[in-house]
LUMDREN-937834 format. One record per residue (C-alpha): y, z, x; residue in three letters. Coordinates in steps of 0.2 Angstrom, whole numbers, plus 5000, padded with zeros to 4 digits. Example, Ala and Ser with C-alpha at 12.3 -4.5 7.8 and 13.67 -1.06 7.14 Angstrom:
BEGIN
497850395062ALA;499550365068SER;
END
This chain:
BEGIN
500050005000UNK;501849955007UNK;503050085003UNK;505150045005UNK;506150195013UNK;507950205008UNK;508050345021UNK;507750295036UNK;506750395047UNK;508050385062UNK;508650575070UNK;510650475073UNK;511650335076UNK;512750285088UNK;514050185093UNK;514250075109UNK;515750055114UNK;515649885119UNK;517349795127UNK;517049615122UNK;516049565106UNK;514149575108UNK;513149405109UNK;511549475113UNK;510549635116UNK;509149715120UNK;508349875124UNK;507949945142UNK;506650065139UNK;506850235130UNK;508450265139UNK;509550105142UNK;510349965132UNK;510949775138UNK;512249695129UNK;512849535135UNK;514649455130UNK;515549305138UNK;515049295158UNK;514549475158UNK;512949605154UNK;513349785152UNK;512049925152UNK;512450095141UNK;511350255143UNK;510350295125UNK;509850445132UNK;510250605140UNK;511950685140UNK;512750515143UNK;512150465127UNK;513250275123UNK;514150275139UNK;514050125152UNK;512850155168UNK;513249985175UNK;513849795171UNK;513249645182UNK;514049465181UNK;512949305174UNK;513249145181UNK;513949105161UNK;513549145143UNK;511849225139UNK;510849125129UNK;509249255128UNK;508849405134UNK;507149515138UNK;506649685147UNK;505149735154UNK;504649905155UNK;503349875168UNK;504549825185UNK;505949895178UNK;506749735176UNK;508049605165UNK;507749405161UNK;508849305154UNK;509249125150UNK;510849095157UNK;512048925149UNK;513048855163UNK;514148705163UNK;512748635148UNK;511448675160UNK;510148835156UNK;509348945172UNK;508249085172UNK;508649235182UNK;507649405184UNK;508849565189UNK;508049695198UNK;508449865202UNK;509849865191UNK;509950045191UNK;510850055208UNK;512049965201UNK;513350085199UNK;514849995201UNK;515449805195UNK;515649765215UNK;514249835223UNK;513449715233UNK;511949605225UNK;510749505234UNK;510149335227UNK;508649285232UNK;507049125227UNK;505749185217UNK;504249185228UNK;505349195244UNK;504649315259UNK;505849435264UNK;505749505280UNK;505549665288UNK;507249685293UNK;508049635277UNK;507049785268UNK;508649905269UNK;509449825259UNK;508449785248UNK;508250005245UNK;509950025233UNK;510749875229UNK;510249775214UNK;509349585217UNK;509449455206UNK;508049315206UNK;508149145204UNK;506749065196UNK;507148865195UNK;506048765182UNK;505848605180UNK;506448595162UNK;507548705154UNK;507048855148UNK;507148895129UNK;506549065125UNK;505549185137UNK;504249345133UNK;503849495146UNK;502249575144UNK;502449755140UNK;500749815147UNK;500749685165UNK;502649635165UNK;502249465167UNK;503549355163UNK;503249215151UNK;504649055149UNK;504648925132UNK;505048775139UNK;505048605125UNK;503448545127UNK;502548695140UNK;502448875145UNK;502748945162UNK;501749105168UNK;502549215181UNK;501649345186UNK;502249505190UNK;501849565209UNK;502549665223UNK;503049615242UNK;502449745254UNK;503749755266UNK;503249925273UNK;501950065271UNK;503550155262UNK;504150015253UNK;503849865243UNK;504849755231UNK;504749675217UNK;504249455214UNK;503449325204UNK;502249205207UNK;502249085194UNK;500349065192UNK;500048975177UNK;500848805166UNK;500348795148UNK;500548605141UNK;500948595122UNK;501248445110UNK;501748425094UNK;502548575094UNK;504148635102UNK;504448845103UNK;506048915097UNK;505349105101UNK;503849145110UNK;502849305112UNK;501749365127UNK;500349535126UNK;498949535142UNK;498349365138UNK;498949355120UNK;500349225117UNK;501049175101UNK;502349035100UNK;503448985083UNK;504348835078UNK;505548835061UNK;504048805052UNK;502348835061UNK;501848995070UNK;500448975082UNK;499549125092UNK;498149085107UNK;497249185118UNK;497049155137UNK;495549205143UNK;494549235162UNK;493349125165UNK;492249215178UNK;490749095179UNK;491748935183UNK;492048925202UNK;493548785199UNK;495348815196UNK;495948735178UNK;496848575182UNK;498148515171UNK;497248365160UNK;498648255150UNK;497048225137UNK;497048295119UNK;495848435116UNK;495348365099UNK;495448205089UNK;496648295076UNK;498048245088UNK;498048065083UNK;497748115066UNK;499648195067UNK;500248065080UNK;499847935064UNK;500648045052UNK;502248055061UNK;502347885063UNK;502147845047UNK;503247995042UNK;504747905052UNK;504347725043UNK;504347815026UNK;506047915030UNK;506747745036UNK;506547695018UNK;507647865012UNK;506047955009UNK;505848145014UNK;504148185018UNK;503448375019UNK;501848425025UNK;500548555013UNK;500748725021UNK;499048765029UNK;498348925036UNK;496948915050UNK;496049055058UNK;494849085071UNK;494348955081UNK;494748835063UNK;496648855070UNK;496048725085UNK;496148575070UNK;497948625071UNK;498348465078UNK;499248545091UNK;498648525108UNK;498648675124UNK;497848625141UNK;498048745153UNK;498648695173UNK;498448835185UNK;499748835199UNK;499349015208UNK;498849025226UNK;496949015230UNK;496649195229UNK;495249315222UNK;496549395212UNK;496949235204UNK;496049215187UNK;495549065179UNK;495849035160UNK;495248935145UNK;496148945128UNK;495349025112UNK;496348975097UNK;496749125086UNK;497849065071UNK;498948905066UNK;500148935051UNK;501148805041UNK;502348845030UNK;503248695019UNK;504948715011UNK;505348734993UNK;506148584988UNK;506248614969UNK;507448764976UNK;508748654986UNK;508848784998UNK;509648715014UNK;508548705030UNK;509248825043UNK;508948955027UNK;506948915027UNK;506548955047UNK;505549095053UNK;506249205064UNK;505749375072UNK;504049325081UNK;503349495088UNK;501649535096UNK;501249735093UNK;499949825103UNK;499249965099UNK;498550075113UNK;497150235116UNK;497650345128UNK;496050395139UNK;495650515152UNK;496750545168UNK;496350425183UNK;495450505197UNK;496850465209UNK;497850635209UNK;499350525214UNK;499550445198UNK;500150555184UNK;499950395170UNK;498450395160UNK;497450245156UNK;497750135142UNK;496450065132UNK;497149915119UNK;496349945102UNK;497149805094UNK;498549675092UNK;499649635075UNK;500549485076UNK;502349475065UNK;503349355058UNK;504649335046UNK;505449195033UNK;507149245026UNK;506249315010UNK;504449375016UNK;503649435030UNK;501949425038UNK;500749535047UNK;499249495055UNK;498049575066UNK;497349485079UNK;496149575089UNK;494249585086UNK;494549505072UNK;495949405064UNK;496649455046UNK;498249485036UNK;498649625034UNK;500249625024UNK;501449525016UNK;503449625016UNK;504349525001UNK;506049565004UNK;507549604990UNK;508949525000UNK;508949385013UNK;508249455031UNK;509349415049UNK;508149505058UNK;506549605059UNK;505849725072UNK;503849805070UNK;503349965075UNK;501550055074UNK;502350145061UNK;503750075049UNK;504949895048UNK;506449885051UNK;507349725043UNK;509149685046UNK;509449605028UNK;511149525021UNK;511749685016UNK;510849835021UNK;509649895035UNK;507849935026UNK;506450005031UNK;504549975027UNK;502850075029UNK;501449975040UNK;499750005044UNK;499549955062UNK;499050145070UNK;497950155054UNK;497049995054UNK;497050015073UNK;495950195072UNK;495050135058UNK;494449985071UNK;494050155082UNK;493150235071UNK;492750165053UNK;492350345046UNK;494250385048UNK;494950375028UNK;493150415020UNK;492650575009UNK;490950615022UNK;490150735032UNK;491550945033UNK;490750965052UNK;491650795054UNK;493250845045UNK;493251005059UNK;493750905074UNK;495350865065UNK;496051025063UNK;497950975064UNK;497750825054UNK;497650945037UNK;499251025046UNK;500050865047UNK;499250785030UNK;500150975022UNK;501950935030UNK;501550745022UNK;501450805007UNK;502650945007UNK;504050805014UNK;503550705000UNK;504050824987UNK;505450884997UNK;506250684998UNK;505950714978UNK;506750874976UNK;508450804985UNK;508150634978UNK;508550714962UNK;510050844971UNK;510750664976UNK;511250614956UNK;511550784953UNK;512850754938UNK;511650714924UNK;511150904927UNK;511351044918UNK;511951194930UNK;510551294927UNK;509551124930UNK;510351124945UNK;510351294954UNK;508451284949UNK;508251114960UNK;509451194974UNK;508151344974UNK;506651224976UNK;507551144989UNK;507751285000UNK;506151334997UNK;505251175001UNK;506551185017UNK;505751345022UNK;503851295020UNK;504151135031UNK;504951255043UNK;503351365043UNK;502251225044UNK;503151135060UNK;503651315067UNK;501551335065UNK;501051165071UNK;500851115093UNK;501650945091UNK;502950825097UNK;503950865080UNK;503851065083UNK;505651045085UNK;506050995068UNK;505751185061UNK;507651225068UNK;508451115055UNK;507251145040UNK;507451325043UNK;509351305043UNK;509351215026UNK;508151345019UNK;509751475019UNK;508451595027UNK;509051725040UNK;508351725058UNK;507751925051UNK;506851845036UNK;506151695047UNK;505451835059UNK;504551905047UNK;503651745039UNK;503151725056UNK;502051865058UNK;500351775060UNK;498751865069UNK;497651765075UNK;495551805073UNK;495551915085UNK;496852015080UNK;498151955096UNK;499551835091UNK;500151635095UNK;501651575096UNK;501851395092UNK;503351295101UNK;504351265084UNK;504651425083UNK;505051505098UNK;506151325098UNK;506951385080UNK;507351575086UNK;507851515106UNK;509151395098UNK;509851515084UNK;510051655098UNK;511251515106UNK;512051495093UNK;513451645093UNK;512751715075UNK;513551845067UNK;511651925063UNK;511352055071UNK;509352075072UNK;508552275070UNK;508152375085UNK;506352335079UNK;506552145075UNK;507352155093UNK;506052215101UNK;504852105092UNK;505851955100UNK;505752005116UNK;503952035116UNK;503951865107UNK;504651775122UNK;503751885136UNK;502051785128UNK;502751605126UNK;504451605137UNK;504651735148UNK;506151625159UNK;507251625143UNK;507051835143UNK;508651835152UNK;509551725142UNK;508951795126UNK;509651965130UNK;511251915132UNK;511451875114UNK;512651955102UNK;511151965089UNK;510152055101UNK;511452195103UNK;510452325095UNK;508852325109UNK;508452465114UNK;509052435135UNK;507352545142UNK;506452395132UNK;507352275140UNK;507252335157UNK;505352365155UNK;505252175151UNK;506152125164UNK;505252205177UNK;503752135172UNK;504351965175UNK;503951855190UNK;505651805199UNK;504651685210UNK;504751555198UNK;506551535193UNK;508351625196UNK;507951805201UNK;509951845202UNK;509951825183UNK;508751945180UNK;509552055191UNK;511352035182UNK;510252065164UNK;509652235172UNK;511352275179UNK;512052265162UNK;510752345152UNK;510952505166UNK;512652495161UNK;512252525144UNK;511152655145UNK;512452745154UNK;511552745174UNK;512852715184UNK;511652725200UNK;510452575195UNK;511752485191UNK;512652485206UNK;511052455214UNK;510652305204UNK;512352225210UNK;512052265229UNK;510552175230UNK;511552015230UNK;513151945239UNK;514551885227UNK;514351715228UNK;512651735221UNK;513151865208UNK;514451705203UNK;512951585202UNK;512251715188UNK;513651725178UNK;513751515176UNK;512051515173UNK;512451635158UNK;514151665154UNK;513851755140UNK;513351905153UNK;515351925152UNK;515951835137UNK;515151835119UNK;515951775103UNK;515851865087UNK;516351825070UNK;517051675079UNK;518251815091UNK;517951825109UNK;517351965115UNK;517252045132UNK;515752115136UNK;515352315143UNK;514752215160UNK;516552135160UNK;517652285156UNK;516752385168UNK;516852225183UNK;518752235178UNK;518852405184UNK;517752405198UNK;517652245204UNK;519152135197UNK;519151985211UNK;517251935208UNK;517751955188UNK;519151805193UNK;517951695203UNK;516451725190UNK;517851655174UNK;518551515188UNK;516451475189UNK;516351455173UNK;517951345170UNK;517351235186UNK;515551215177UNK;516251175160UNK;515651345151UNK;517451405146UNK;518751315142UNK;520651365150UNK;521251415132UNK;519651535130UNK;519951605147UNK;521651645145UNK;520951765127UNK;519651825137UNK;520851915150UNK;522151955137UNK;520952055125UNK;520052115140UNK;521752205146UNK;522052265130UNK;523652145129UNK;524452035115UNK;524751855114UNK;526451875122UNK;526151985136UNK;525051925151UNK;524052035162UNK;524052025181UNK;522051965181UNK;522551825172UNK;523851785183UNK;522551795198UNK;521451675188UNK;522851555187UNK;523351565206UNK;521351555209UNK;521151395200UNK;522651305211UNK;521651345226UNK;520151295217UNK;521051115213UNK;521351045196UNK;521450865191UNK;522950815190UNK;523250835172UNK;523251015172UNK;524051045188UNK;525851045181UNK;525351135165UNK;524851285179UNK;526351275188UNK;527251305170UNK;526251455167UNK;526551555186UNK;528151515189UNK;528651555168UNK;527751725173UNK;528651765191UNK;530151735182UNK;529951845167UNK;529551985178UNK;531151945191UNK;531951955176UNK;531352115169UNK;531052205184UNK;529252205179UNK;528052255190UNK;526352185190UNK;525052315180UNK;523852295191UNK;523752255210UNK;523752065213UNK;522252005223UNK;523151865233UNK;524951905241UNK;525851765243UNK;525451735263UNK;523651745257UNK;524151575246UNK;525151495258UNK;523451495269UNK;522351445257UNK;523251335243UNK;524351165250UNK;525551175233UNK;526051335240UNK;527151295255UNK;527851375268UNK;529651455263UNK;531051375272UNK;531751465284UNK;533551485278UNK;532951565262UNK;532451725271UNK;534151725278UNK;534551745262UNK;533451865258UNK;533551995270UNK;535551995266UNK;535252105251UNK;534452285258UNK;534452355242UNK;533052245236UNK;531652325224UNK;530152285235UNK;529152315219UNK;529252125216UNK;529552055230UNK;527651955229UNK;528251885215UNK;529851805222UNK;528851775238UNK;527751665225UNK;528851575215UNK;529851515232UNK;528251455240UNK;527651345226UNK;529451275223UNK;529451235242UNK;527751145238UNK;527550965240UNK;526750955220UNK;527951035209UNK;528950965198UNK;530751035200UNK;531550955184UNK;530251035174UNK;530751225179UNK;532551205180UNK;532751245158UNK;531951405161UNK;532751475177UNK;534151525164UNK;533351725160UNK;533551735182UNK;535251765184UNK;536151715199UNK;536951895203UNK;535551945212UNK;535051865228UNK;533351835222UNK;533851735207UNK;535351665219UNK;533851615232UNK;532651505219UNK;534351425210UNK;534951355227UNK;532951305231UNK;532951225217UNK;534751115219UNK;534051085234UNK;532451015229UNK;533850895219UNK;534550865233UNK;536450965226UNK;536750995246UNK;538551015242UNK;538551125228UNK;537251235237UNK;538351225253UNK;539951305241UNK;538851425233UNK;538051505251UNK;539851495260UNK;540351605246UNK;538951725241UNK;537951725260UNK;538951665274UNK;537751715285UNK;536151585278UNK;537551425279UNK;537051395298UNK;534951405296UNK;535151295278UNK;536151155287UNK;534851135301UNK;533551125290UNK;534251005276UNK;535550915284UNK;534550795293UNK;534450605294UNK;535450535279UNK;536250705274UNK;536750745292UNK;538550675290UNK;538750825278UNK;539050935294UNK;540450855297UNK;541250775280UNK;540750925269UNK;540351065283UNK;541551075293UNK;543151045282UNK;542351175270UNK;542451315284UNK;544051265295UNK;544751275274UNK;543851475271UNK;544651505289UNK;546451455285UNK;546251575270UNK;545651725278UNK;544751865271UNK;543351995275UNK;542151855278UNK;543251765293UNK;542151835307UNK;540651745300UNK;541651585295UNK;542351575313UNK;540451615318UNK;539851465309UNK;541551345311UNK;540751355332UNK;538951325328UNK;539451175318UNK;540651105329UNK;539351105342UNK;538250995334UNK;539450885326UNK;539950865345UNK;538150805348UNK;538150685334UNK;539950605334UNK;540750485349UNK;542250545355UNK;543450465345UNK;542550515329UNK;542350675334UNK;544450695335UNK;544550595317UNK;543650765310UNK;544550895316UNK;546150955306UNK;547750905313UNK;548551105312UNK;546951165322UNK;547451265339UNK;546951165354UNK;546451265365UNK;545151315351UNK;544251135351UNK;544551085370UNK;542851145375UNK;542151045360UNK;543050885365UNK;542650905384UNK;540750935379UNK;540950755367UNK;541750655381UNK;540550695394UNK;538850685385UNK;538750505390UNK;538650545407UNK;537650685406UNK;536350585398UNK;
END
């Protein structure tokens, strides 16, 4: 019986983000897919936490006509359209392809490479030509072998798959092309290759053969241009004739036929086999067995159009048996035994499934609602792309092929028989149960013909068909285990109520635990529930996980819903583990924090003494929820953390500064973590958090966020300049600690402490803090502009907020302003501030701004004359160095004394010969 899905039985989708309009695809394996548009053939992951994101993209030498992927070699084919011409290529080790421009090596199929060349070869990606005589149509690989077969218009070409052994170490991957199969009056539009099994289809006929060995002949096949059967001239007469009748505006249809067995062979359509592979014992010699010939004739009656009446979608399916290990320890695969093949097919309507080993039958007949674009067989469902939706149909192939296996597989006989499938009345109870549940929300789905009482009755079966498919998968040891997370979470059901369904002894009164539910329970603990589980459910847990998964003890302990354990449990469990195995520090930071809370200070200490910092930072990435929990959607410091802030503050700061590095925390979530562990409100910001901060610009941040930190330190050095706020806590870097260790901290300019060691009666309580904020405004990275709005709260009247205002001008490059503002608030800094900024094009300031400036103050007089004349002496001496003589005079004012500027004039005019 066919059955239609209307939901499909796919986990997700996704979209590819795909930069030009796709022309074709195909998938690489379970984890990659090829899309090719224009010139081009990009690779996304499909898989894995780079789930639709590109891995790599390759040029072609012009649009992509077809394209297939072999999972055997690893490797890409594709007809390629260049200048009207088609060429078949074979990429290789496409994975190392990381970027667009990495080097690729081009090489002939079949060509030897040498020794040398081997390197590299190693991790760059190869692309092969494979020239052909004619061009290439459509192409097949192999999904047991990896051969590759190529449609041609009137023959097949076989390359087989092989391997050049360069080394002992290292081999690479070739083709031989070892085998040509002539056809006539036929010509392939797709083509479909399984060990030896090759269908090929054209609009109308479908035609599948079997190549088989034939070990008693002792002579290769040769190529004969001879018909295999007289039928050929029966069709070469009848096309003949077709062409003298269609002359005279007649249309002439051929009967659809259906042929199997060795019946197909009257097909009319001829195969002869050329072998082309080198003379060796690995080379096998073939004959052909026909297998099945179908004809199919257009409806005229209908006048429906001819491209609307082709097949499409040829596909060849095997079905395998999995069998014992191979003796060779090396090889992890397993043996593969083919139980049978099912060939498919599909007109725009119907579709067609046959088998096609052992015996040849049809199996079914899809008739589809809508017109079909595409089709794709599985051993359990199609999939058919139609006009309008995506639908999806039951097969029989796994069936059929275990019924081939064993004919006793569907019949009522024999209950010692029925014992050896134990799981199958497992899986045959979820069958059923997922069949009533698809009714019960089948019904929920048109849920406004109910009544409300109607409807909370339906809502309660669903839920409870929800929690017995959880039971049943959290019960059963199979690849769908998994699946009892999600049930249970539609069934309403809280991880306490779940925990005690799940109380099941075994016969010997000990216990199991299945992988679906310690998969449920691990997953819900990791979830930041508000549940909180009993001491006794606790406990229960714990022991749970000691049985199936001790290595996730650790990290189940550190669950908010686990708060209630009792911590002598905990530490008995955790003694008991073997640390060998996996991360012994984390089990040492679980200890450490259960001591903690059972109030014994000493075996906590010990616990953290058993491992250096960096380590006990590792610990802390691996689970951050050691110091950080979430409850009731708050963050919540842990005991471990408040206690570390106490005692050990600097490896609290590196532990968060992990977690932000590794992608556990986010800045936001650190920044409420430090403020509620220092007891602080949104506004006011602790001095931890201000270690973080100056910890993650030594760290290095992209550079995104680097100005968004600079904002946040120098806001805060401000504010507390501006309040005379000390720090609440002692910081764990001074600022010559920073300098060392961080570049955007640089070194303060010299004149600057000039200025600062004018004022004696400055607070030293905050001096860091300026000391800070003047390193990282003298830092090649900040952004001046940015700070200038908030400098206002720093008021100029102080020399602190005087020193950072005139860095900052500076920093604009205001020289002038900031050479007013020092002459008149610190005479004594205008000296060391000109020798460090007035250089190359500012240096004319000593002598056009400078200069005048002073000989003017001096003219005035005042209590500050000593130092103006002080600095009028050390600027005329280097604006005696860096004028000639006669611009040297031009500067000087006209009402000077001369006996005052002599030596000056008598150092300018004999430099020259000095020099």
């Amino acid at each position: 019986m066919v059955q239609l899905y209307n939901l499909h039985p796919f986990g997700s989708q996704q979209v590819v983000p795909c930069k030009l309009e796709p022309e074709r695809f195909c998938g690489g394996g379970r984890d990659a897919l090829f899309v090719a548009a224009g010139c081009k053939v990009e690779a996304f992951a499909v898989a894995g936490q780079e789930l639709c994101q590109p891995r790599c993209a390759f040029s072609t030498l012009g649009r992509v006509l077809c394209l297939a992927y072999s999972e055997a070699g690893d490797y890409l084919a594709a007809i390629e359209e260049k200048n009207k011409a088609a060429f078949l290529r074979v990429y290789v080790n496409w994975r190392s392809k990381r970027t667009e421009n990495c080097r690729v090596c081009i090489r002939m199929v079949g060509h030897k490479v040498e020794a040398p060349l081997s390197d590299s070869f190693r991790d760059q990606m190869s692309i092969i030509e494979m020239p052909l005589s004619e061009a290439p149509v459509c192409i097949s690989c192999c999904p047991v072998k990896g051969d590759l077969l190529v449609g041609c218009s009137n023959k097949l070409v076989l390359f087989s798959l092989k391997y050049q052994i360069i080394s002992e170490e290292f081999s690479i991957l070739d083709f031989e092309r070892s085998l040509i199969i002539h056809i006539d009056n036929i010509i392939p539009v797709e083509i479909s290759f399984c060990v030896g099994y090759v269908a090929l289809m054209s609009d109308l006929e479908v035609l599948i053969v079997k190549l088989e060995s034939d070990p008693k002949s002792g002579e290769s096949v040769n190529y004969q241009p001879h018909k295999t059967n007289n039928s050929g001239k029966q069709t070469e007469g009848i096309s003949n004739e077709t062409l003298q009748l269609e002359s005279d505006d007649f249309v002439i249809c051929q009967k659809p036929m259906e042929l199997l067995g060795e019946k197909s062979s009257q097909s009319g359509i001829s195969v002869t086999l050329e072998s082309t592979g080198l003379a060796d014992k690995s080379i096998k010699y073939y004959h052909v067995q026909h297998l099945l010939y179908k004809r199919f004739a257009p409806d005229i009656s209908s006048l429906v159009l001819a491209d609307d009446i082709k097949l499409h979608s040829l596909q060849l399916l095997p079905i395998y048996q999995t069998g014992s290990p191979t003796s060779d320890r090396k090889k992890l695969s397993q043996e593969k035994e083919l139980l049978s093949l099912f060939c498919f097919f599909s007109l725009p309507h119907v579709g067609y499934l046959y088998m096609v080993v052992k015996s040849v039958e049809l199996m079914s007949v899809y008739q589809y609602p809508e017109k079909s674009q595409q089709a794709v067989l599985t051993p359990q469902f199609l999939h058919v792309i139609t006009s309008n939706n995506l639908q999806c149909f039951t097969v029989r192939c796994s069936a059929a092929a275990a019924r081939e296996e064993d004919p006793y597989v569907d019949t009522t006989l024999k209950v010692d028989y029925s014992n050896t499938y134990k799981t199958a009345r497992t899986q045959s109870c979820i069958h059923l149960l997922s069949e009533a549940h698809l009714l019960v929300r089948a019904a929920l789905m048109d849920a406004s013909q109910l009544e409300p009482a109607e409807k909370a009755e339906l809502l309660e079966a669903f839920k409870e068909s929800c929690g017995h498919l959880g039971d049943c998968y959290s019960r059963l040891d199979t690849q769908y285990s998994h699946l009892a997370l999600p049930y249970y979470k539609m069934s309403g059901l809280s991880m306490a109520e779940v925990l005690t369904r799940a109380d099941w002894p075994l016969e010997d009164g000990s216990q199991k635990y299945e992988r679906g539910l310690i998969f449920y329970i691990n997953h819900s603990l990791c979830e930041n529930l508000d549940e909180e589980l009993s001491e006794e459910l606790a406990a229960k847990v714990v022991q749970m996980f000691h049985v199936a998964e001790p290595k996730q003890l650790p990290h189940i302990l550190c669950s908010p819903s686990m708060k209630n354990i009792n911590p002598v449990t905990a530490i008995n469990y955790l003694s008991k583990l073997d640390t060998s195995g996996f991360s012994s520090i984390l089990v040492t930071l679980t200890k450490a924090a259960m001591a903690l809370k059972m109030g014994d200070l000493d075996m906590h200490r010990n616990e953290m003494k058993s491992h250096s910092e960096m380590k006990l930072v590792c610990g802390f990435i691996l689970e951050p929820r050691l110091l950080i929990q979430q409850r009731r959607g708050q963050i919540v410091p842990t005991e471990l953390a408040v206690h570390l802030k106490d005692t050990q503050p600097g490896l609290l700061v590196a532990s968060v500064l992990g977690l932000q590095k590794n992608n556990k925390i986010g800045i936001e979530e650190a920044d409420s973590f430090f403020k509620v562990l220092c007891g602080k409100d949104k506004d006011t910001i602790p001095q931890l958090l201000v270690d973080l901060w100056e910890a993650q610009l030594v760290a290095g941040l992209p550079d995104g966020l680097l100005q968004e930190l600079f904002f946040k330190l120098t806001s805060q050095y401000i504010w507390r300049l501006s309040k005379m706020q000390p720090p609440d806590t002692t910081p764990l870097r001074t600022s010559e600690d920073l300098i060392n260790a961080c570049s955007h901290y640089g070194l303060i300019y010299p004149w600057v402490n000039v200025l600062i060691s004018s004022d004696s009666l400055a607070d030293k309580s905050y001096t860091e803090d300026l000391s800070k904020l003047q390193s990282l405004i003298c830092g090649p990275a900040f952004d001046i502009a940015s700070i200038i709005p908030f400098l206002e709260p720093l008021s100029e009247d102080t020399v602190a907020g005087l020193s950072v205002h005139v860095l900052c001008r500076t920093r604009l490059k205001e020289y002038e302003q900031c050479i007013d503002t020092l002459l008149e608030r610190c005479p004594e800094a205008i000296i060391p501030y000109a020798t460090h900024e007035l250089k190359e094009e500012t240096r004319t300031l000593w002598w056009k701004k400078l200069l005048p400036e002073l000989c003017h103050r001096i003219k005035c007089g005042g209590e500050k004359g000593q130092l103006y004349l002080s600095s009028l002496k050390e600027t005329l001496s280097v604006v005696a160095v860096e004028l000639e003589l006669r611009d040297f005079l031009n500067v000087l004012p006209e009402d000077g004394t001369a006996a005052f500027f002599l030596p000056y004039l008598l150092y300018c005019s004999r430099k020259k010969s000095l020099t």
